[in-house]
N, C-alpha and C positions, 0 to 999 in steps of 0.2 A: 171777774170770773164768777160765775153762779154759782150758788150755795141751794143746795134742797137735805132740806130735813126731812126725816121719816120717823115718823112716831107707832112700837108698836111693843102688842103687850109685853113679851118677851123680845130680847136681844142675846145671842148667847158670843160674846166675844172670845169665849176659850172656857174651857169646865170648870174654871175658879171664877171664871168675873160673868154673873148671869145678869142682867137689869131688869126689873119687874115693875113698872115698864120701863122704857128704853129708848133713845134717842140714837140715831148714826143722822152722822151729817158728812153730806159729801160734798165735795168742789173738786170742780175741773176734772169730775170723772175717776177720783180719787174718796177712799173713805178717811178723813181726816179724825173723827170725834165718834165713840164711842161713850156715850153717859147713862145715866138714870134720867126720867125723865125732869126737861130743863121747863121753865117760866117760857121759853121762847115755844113759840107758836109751831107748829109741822107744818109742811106742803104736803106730807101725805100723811096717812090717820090709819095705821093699822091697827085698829081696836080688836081682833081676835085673832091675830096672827105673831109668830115664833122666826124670827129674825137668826140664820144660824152660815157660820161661815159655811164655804163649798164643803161639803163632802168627799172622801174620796173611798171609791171599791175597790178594798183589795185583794179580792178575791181573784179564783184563777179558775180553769175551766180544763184539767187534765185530759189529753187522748189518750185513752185505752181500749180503743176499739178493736186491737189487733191481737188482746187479752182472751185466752181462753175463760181464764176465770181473774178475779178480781187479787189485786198483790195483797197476801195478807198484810192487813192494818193493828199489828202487835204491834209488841215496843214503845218505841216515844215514837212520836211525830217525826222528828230528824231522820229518827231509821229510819221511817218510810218513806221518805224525800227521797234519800239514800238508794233505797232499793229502785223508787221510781228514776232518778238518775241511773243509775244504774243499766238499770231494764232500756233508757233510751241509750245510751251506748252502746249496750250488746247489738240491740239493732241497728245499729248505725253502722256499728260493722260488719255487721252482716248483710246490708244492702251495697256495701263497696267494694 
């Protein structure tokens, strides 16, 4: 099974364990090893590049299009969830 190492400045394997520089070494399509940088040689040399797990957005994109004006944003956040649920039921039964 092949092995390819990737050498680069940063690696950031979770917000406690950062390596300056860093090694991952994968097989078989798998990331096995996460280190500081090792004696063993790279196949690939990122010399100014930041190694970072996937990302995820989690952000959301609310329709309020249907809004004369915008839901007041008092309260805590929850309220307003609240109210924007809310607001999508009242319509919902109002279109049935």
């Amino acid at each position: 099974m092949e092995t390819l190492r990737i050498q680069a400045r940063f690696i950031v394997a979770s917000p406690q364990e950062i390596h300056h520089p860093g090694q991952l070494v994968i097989r078989g399509g798998t990331i096995i090893e996460v280190t500081p940088k090792t004696h063993l040689p790279a196949d690939v040399e990122l010399a100014h590049h930041a190694l970072l797990p996937g990302l995820v957005n989690c952000h959301t994109h609310l329709e309020f299009s249907d809004l004369a004006s915008p839901l007041p944003a008092g309260g805590s956040f929850p309220e307003w969830i609240g109210a924007v649920v809310g607001r999508r039921r009242e319509l919902s039964r109002l279109q049935d």
